[in-house]
GURODO-684377 format. One record per residue: x, z, y of N, C-alpha, C, CB in turn; residue number from 1; residue in three letters. Coordinates in steps of 0.05 Angstrom, whole numbers. Glycine has a CB too. Example, Ala and Ser with C-alpha at 12.3 -4.5 7.8 and 13.67 -1.06 7.14 Angstrom:
BEGIN
SITE   n_px   n_pz   n_py  ca_px  ca_pz  ca_py   c_px   c_pz   c_py  cb_px  cb_pz  cb_py num residuo
SITE    264    156   -114    246    156    -90    264    156    -66    226    181    -89   1     ALA
SITE    257    142    -45    273    143    -21    258    157      1    282    114    -12   2     SER
// end
This chain:
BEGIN
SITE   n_px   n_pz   n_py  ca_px  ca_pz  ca_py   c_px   c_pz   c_py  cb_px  cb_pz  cb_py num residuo
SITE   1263   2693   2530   1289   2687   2518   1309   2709   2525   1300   2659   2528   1     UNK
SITE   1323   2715   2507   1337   2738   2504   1363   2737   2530   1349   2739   2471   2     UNK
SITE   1376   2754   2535   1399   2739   2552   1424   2752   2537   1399   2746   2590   3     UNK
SITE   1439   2731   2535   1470   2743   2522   1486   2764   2525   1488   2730   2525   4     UNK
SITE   1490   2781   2513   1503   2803   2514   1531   2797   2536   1509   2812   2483   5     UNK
SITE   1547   2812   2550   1566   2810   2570   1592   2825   2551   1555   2827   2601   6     UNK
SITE   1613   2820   2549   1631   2840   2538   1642   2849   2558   1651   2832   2520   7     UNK
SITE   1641   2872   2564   1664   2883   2591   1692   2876   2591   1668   2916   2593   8     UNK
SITE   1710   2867   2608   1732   2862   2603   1749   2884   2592   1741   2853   2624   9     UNK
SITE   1746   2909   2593   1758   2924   2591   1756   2928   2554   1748   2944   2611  10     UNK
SITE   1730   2922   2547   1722   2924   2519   1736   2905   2505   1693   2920   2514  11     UNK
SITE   1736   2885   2521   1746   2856   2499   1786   2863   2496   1738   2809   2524  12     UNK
SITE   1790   2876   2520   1818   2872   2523   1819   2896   2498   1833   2876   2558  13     UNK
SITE   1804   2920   2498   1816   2937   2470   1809   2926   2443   1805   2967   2468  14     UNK
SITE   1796   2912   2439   1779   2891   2420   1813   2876   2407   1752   2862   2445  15     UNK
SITE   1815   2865   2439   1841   2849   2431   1867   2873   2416   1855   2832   2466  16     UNK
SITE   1883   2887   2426   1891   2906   2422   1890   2914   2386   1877   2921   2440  17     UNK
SITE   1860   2926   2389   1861   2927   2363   1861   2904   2340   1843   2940   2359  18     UNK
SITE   1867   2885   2344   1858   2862   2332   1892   2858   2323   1838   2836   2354  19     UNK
SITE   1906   2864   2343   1942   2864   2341   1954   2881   2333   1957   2863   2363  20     UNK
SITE   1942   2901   2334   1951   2929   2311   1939   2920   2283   1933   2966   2321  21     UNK
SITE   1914   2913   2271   1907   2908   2250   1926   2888   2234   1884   2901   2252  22     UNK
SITE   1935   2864   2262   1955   2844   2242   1980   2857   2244   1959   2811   2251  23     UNK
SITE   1982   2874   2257   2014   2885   2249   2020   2903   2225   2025   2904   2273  24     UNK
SITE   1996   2911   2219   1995   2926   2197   1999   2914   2177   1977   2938   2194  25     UNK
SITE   1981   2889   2175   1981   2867   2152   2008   2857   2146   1963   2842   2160  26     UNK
SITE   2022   2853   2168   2051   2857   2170   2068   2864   2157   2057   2868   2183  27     UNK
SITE   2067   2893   2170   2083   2910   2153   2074   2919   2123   2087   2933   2169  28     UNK
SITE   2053   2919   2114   2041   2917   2083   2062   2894   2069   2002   2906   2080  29     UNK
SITE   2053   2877   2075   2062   2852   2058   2088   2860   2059   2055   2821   2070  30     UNK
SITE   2110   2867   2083   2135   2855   2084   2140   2877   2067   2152   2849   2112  31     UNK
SITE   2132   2910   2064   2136   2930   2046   2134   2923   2015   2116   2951   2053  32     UNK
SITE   2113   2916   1998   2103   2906   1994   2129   2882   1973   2088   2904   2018  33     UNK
SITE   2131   2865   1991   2156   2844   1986   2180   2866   1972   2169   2827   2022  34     UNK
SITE   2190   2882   1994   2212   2894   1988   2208   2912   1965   2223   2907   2010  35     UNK
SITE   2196   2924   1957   2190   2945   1935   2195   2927   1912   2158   2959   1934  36     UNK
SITE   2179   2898   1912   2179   2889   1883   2207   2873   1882   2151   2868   1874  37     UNK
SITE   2221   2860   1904   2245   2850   1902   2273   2869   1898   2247   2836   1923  38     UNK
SITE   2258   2901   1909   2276   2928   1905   2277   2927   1871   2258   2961   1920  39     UNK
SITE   2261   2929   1856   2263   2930   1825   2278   2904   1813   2231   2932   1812  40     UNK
SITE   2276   2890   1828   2297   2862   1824   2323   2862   1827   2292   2840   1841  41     UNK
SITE   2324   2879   1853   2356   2885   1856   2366   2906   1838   2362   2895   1885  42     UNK
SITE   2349   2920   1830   2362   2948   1810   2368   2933   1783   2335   2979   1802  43     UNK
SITE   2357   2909   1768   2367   2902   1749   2386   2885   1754   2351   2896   1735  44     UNK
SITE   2399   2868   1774   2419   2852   1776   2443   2869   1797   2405   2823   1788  45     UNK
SITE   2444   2893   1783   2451   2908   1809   2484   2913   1798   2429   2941   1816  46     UNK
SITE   2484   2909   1781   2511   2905   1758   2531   2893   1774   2506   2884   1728  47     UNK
SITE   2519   2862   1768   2522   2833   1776   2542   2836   1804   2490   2816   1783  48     UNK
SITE   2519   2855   1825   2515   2843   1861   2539   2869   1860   2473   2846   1888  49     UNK
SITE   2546   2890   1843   2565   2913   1852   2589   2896   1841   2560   2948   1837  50     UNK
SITE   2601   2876   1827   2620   2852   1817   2635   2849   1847   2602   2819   1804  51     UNK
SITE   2609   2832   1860   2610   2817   1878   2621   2829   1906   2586   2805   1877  52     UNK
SITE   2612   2856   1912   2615   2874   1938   2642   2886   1929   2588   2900   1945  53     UNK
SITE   2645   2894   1906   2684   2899   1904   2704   2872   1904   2693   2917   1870  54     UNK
SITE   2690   2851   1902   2707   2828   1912   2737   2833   1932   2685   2813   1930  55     UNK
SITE   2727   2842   1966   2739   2848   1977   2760   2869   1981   2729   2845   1985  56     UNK
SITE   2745   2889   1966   2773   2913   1964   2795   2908   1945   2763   2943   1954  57     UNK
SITE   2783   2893   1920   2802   2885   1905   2822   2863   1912   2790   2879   1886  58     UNK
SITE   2818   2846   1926   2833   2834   1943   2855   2847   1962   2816   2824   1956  59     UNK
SITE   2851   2877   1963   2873   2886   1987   2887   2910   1958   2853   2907   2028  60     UNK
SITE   2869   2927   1933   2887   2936   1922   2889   2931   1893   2887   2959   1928  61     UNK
SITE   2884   2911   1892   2892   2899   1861   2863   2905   1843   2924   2918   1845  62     UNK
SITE   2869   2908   1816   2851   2925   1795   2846   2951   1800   2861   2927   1770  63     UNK
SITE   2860   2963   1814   2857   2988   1823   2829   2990   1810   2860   2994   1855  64     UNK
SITE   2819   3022   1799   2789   3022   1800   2777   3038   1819   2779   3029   1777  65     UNK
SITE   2755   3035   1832   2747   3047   1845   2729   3088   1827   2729   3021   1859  66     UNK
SITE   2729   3105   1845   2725   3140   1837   2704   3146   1846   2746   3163   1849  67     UNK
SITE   2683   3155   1832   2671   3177   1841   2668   3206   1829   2650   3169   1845  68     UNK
SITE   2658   3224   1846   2664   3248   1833   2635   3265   1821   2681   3267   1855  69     UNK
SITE   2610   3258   1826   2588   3274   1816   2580   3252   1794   2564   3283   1840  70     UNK
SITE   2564   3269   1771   2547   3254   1746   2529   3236   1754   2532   3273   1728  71     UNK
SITE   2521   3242   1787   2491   3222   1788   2499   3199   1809   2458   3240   1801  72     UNK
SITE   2528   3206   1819   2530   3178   1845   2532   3154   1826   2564   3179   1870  73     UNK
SITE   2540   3149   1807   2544   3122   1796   2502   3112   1795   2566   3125   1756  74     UNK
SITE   2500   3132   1786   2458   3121   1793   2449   3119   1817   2432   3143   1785  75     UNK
SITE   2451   3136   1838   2447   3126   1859   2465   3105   1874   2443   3145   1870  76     UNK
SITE   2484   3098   1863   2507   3072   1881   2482   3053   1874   2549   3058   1862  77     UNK
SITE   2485   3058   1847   2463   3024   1832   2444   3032   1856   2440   3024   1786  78     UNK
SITE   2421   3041   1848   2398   3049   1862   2401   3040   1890   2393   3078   1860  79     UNK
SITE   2420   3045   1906   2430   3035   1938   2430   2998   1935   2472   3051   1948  80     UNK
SITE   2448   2999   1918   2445   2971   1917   2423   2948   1912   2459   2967   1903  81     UNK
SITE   2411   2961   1894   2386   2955   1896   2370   2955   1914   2378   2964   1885  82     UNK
SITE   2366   2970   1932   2354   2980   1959   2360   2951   1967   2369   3008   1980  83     UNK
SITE   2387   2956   1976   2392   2931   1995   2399   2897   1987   2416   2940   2010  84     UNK
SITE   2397   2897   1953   2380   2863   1945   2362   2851   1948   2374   2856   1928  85     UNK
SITE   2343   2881   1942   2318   2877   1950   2305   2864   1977   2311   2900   1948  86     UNK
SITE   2321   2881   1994   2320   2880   2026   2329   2848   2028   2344   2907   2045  87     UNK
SITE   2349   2829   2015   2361   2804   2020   2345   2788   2007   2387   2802   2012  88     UNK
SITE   2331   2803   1978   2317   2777   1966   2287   2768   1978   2314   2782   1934  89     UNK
SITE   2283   2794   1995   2251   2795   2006   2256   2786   2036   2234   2829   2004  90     UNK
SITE   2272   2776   2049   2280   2772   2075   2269   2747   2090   2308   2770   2073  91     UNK
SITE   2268   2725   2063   2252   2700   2079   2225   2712   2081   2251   2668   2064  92     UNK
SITE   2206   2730   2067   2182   2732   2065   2176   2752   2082   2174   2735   2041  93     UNK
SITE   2201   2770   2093   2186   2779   2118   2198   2781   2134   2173   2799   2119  94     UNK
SITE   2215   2758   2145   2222   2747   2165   2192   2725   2166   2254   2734   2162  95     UNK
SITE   2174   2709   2157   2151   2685   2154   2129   2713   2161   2147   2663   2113  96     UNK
SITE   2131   2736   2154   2107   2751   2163   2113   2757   2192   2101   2778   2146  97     UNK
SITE   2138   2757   2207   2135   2764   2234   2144   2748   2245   2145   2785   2241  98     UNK
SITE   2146   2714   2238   2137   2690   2245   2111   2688   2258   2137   2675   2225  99     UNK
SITE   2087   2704   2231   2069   2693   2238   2045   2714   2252   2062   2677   2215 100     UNK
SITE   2066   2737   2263   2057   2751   2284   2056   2752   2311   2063   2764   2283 101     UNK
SITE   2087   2727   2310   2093   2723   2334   2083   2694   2349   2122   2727   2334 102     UNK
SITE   2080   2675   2336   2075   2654   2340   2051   2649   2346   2083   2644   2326 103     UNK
SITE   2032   2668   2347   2000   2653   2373   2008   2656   2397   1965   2673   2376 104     UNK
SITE   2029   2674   2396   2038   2666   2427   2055   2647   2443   2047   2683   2436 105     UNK
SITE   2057   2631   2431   2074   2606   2432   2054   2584   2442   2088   2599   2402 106     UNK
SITE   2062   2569   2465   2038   2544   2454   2048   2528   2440   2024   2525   2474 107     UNK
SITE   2029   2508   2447   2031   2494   2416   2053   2473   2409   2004   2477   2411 108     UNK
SITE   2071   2467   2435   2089   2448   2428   2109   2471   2423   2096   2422   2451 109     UNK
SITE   2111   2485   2427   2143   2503   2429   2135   2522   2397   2148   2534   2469 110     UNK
SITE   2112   2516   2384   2107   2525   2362   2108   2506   2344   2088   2538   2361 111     UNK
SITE   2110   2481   2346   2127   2463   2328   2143   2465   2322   2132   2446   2330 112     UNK
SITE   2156   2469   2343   2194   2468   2347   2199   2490   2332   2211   2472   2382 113     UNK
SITE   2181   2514   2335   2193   2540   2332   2186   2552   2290   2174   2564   2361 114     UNK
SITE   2176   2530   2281   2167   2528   2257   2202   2533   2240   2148   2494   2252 115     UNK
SITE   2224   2513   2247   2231   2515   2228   2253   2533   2236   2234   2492   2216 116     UNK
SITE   2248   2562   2249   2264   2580   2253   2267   2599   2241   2262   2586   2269 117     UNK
SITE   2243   2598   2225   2246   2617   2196   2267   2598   2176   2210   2622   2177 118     UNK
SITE   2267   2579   2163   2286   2569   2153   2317   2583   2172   2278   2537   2153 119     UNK
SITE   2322   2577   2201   2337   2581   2214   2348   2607   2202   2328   2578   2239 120     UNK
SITE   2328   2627   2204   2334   2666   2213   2345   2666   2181   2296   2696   2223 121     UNK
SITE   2328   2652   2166   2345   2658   2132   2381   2654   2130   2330   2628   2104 122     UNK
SITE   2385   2622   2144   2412   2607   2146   2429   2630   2161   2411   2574   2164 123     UNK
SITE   2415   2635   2187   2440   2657   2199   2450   2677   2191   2436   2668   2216 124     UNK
SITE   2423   2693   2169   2433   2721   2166   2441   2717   2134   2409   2747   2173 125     UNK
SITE   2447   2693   2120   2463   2688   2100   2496   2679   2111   2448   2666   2084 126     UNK
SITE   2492   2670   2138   2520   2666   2149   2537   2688   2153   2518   2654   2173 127     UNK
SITE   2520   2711   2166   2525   2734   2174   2531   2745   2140   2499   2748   2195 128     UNK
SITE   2527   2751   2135   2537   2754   2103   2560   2747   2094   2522   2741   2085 129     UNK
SITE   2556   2726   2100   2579   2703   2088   2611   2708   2108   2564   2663   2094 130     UNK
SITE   2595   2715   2134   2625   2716   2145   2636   2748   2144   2625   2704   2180 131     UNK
SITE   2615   2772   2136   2618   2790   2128   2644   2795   2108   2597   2793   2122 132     UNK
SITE   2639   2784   2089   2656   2780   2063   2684   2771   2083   2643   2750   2036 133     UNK
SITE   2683   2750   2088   2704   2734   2103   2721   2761   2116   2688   2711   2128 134     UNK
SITE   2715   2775   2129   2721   2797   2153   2733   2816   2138   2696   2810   2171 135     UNK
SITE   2719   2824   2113   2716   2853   2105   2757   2852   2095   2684   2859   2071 136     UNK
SITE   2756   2839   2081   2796   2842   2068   2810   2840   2088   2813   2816   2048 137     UNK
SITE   2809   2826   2112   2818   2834   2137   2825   2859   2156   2806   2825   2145 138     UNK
SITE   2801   2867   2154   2787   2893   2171   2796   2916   2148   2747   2890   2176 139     UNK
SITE   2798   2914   2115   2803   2934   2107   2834   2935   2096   2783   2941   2090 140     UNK
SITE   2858   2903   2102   2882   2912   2102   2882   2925   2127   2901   2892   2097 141     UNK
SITE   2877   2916   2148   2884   2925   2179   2879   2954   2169   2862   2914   2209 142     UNK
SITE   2855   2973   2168   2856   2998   2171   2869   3015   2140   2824   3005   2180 143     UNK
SITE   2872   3009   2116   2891   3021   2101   2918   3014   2098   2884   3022   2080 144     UNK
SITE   2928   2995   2115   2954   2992   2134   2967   3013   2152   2947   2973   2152 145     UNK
SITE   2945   3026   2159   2954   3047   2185   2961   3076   2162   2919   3056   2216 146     UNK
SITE   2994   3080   2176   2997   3108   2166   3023   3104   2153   2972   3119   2146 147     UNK
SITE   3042   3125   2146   3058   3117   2124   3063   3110   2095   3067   3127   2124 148     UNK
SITE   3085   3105   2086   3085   3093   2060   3071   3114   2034   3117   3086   2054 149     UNK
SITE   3076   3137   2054   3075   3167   2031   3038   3171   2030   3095   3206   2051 150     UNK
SITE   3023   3141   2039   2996   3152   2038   2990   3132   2028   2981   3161   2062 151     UNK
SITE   2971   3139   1998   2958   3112   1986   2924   3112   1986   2968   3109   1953 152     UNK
SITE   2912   3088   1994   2887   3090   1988   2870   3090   1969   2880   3081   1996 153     UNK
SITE   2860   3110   1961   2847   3113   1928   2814   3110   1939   2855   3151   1908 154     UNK
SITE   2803   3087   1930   2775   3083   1952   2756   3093   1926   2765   3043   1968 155     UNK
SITE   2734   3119   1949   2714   3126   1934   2689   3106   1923   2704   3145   1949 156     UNK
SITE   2675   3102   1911   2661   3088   1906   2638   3083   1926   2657   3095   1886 157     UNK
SITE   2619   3112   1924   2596   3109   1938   2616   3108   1978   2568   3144   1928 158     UNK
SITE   2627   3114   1987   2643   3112   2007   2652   3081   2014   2666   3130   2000 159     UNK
SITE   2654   3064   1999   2659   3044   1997   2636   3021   1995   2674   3047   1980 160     UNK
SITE   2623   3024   1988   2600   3010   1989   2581   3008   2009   2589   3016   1972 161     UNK
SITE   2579   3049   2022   2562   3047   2046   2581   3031   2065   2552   3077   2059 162     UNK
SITE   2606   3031   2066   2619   3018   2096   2619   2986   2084   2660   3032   2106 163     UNK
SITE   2619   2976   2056   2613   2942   2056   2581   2937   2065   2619   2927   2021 164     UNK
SITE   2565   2954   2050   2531   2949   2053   2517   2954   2085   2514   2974   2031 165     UNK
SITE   2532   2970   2100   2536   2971   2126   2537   2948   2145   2557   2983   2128 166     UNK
SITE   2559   2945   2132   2579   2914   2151   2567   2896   2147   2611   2902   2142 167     UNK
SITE   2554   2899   2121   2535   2871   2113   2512   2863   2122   2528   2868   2090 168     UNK
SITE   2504   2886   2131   2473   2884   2141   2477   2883   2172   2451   2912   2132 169     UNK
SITE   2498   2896   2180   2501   2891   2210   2505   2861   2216   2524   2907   2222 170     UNK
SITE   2527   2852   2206   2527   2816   2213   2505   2802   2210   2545   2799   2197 171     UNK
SITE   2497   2819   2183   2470   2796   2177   2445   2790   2205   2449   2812   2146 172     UNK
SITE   2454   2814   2209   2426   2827   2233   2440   2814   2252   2419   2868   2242 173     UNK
SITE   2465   2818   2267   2459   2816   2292   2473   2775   2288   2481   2847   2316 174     UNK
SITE   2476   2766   2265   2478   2739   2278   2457   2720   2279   2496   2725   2267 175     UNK
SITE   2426   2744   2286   2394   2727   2285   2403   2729   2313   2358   2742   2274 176     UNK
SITE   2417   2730   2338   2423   2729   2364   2415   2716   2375   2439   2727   2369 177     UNK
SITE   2436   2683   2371   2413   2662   2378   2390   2658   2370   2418   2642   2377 178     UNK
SITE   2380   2665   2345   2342   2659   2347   2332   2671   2368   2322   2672   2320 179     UNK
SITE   2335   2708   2361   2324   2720   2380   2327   2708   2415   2336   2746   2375 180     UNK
SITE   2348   2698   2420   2344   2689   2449   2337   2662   2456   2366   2694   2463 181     UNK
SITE   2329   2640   2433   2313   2624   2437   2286   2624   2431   2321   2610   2431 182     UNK
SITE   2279   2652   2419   2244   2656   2421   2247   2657   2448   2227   2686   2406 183     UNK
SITE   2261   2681   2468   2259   2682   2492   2257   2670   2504   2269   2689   2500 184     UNK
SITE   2270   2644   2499   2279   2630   2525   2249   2607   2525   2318   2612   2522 185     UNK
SITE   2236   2608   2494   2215   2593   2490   2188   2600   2499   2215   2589   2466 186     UNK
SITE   2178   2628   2497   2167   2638   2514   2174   2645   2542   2163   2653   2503 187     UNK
SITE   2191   2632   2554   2195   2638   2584   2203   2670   2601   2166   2629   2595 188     UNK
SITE   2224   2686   2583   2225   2710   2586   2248   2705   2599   2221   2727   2564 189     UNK
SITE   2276   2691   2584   2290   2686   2601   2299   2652   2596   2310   2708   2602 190     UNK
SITE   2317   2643   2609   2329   2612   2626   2356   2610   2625   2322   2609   2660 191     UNK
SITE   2362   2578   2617   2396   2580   2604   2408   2580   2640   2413   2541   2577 192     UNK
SITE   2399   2592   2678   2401   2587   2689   2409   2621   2685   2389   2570   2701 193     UNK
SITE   2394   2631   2680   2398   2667   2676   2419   2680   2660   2374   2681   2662 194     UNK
SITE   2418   2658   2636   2439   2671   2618   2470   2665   2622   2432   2664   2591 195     UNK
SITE   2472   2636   2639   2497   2630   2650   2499   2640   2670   2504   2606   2653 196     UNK
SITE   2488   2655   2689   2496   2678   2715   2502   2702   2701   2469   2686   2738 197     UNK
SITE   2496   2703   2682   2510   2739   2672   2521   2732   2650   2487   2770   2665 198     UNK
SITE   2526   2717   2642   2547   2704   2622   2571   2741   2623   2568   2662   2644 199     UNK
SITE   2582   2738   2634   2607   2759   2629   2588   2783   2621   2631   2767   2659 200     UNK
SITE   2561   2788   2639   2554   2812   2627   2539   2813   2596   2535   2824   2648 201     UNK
SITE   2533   2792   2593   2526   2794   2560   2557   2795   2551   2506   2762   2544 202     UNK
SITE   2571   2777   2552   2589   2785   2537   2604   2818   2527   2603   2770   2547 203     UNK
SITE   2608   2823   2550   2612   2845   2557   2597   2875   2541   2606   2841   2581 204     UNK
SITE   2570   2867   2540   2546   2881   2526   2548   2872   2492   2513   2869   2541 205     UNK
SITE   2556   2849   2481   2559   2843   2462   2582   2862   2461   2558   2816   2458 206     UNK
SITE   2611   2863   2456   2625   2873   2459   2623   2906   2449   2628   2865   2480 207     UNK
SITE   2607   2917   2476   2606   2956   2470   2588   2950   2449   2592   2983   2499 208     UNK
SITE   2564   2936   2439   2547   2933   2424   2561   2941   2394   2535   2907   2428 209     UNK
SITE   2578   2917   2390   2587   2911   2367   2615   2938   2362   2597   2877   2370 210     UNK
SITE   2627   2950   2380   2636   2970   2373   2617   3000   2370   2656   2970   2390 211     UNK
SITE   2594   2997   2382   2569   3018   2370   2564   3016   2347   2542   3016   2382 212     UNK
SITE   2559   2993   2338   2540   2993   2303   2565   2992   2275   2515   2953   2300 213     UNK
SITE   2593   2977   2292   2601   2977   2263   2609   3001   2257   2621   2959   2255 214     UNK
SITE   2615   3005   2237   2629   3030   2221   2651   3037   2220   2626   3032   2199 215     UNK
SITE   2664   3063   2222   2696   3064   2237   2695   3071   2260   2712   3039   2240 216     UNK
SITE   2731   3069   2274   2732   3080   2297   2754   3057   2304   2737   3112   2299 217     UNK
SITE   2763   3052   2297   2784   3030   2293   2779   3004   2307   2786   3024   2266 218     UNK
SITE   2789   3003   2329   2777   2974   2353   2787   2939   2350   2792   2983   2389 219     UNK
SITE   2795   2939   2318   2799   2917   2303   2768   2909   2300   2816   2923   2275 220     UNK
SITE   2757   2922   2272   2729   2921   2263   2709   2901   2285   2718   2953   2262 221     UNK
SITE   2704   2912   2301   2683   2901   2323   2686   2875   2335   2681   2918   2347 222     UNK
SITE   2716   2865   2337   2731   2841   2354   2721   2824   2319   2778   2847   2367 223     UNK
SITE   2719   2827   2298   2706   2806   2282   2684   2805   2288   2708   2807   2257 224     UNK
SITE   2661   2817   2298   2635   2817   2301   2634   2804   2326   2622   2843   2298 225     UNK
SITE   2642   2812   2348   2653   2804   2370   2647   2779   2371   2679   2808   2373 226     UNK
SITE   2671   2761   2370   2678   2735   2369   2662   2717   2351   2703   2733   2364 227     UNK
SITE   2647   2718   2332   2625   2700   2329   2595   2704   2344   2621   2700   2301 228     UNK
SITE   2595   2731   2347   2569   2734   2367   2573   2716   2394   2565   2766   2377 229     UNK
SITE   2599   2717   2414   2603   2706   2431   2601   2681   2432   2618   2712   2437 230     UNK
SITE   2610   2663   2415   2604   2636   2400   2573   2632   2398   2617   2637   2368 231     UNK
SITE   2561   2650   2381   2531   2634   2374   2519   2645   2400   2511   2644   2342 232     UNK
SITE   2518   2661   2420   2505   2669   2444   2514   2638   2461   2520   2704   2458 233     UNK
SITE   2536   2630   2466   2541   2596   2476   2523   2578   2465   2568   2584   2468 234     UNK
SITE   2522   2579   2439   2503   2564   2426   2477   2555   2428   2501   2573   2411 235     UNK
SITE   2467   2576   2437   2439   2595   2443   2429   2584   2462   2441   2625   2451 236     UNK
SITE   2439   2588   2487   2442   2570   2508   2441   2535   2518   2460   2577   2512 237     UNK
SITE   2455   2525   2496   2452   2502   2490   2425   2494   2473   2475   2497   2478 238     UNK
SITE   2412   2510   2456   2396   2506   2436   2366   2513   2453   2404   2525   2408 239     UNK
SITE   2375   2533   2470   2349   2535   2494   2334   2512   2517   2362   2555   2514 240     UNK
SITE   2371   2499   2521   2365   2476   2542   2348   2448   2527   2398   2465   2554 241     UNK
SITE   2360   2446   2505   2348   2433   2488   2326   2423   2484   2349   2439   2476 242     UNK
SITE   2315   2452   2473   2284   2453   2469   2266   2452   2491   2277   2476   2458 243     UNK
SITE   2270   2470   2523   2248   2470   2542   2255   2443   2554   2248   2495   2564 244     UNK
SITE   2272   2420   2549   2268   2395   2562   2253   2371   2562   2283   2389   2562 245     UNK
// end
């Protein structure tokens, strides 16, 4: 009788390895993949979603129209915008692909729970959106406010869009906060005992964070990003204790 082959530990552990690079790949295919064909989606409703992103400036200068100065930026504005519909309309589908990269490592009760956090990561970073908008007529009377009467703001087009499409993707992103720190806290990385001892230093880190990514220089901008991050990081905490009990 034959005797069973042995795998060396060392073999199985690169076995494993490669086995996590192959699904990360699968990963990133699909979520690419997603975005390319929802990218051609956004270029035809891209009319529509450029309506919707001058919302806010028009709010601070009337009908004003927005300028640009080369033959091809009005194609590439669309084209940008498109980029980034794409990027919103393909978001549940690959946010669910790195669900389902992350979740064998979960056991099995904290991967119940942790099922409907994709629904969750969609709700937040439509909030983050949503309070984006909210912020932006704020944040852009405050900074074309500054200066004298003898200075008017004539807003460029493509200039204007990277600092809304910016702002938009930054809230969107950073108000997955609390998910991200209740995967943590669900995998046992960190404890609402850890996060209330450095309480001031997250805050604190939230804070220089949010004046790193937004756009500008202007120390208004970031105190809107600020103060709901600080909020859903409390949250977080609560939503941690929750679950490991």
């Amino acid at each position: 009788m034959a005797k069973p082959s042995i795998v060396p530990a060392d073999e199985e552990r690169r076995m494993t390895v490669i086995e996590h690079l192959e699904e990360l790949r699968r990963v990133l295919i699909i979520s690419l993949i997603a975005w390319a064909v929802a990218t051609v989606i956004g270029f035809a409703v891209s009319q529509p979603v450029l309506g919707i992103l001058l919302g806010p400036v028009h709010k601070v200068i009337g009908n004003q129209r927005l300028i640009y100065g080369g033959p091809v930026d009005a194609f590439l504005l669309f084209f940008k915008i498109g980029i980034f519909t794409g990027f919103v309309l393909s978001s549940p589908i690959i946010i669910w692909q790195v669900w389902t990269f992350v979740a064998p490592g979960l056991r099995r009760n904290e991967r119940r729970f942790a099922v409907g956090f994709v629904g969750s990561a969609v709700a937040l970073f439509a909030m983050g959106m949503g309070f984006a908008f909210f912020a932006l007529p704020i944040a852009l009377r405050f900074l074309t406010g500054i200066g004298s009467s003898e200075l008017q703001y004539l807003p460029f087009a493509d200039r204007y869009i990277n600092f809304v499409l910016i702002l938009i993707a930054i809230f969107g992103v950073t108000f997955e906060l609390p998910l991200a720190m209740t995967m943590l806290g669900l995998a046992g990385i960190v404890s609402t005992a850890f996060l209330k001892r450095n309480r001031l230093k997250f805050w604190i880190g939230i804070f220089v964070g949010a004046n790193m990514v937004t756009p500008g220089v202007d120390p208004f901008t970031p105190l809107l990003l600020t103060a709901p991050l600080i909020i859903l990081f409390e949250l977080s905490i609560l939503v941690i204790r929750a679950l490991r009990r």
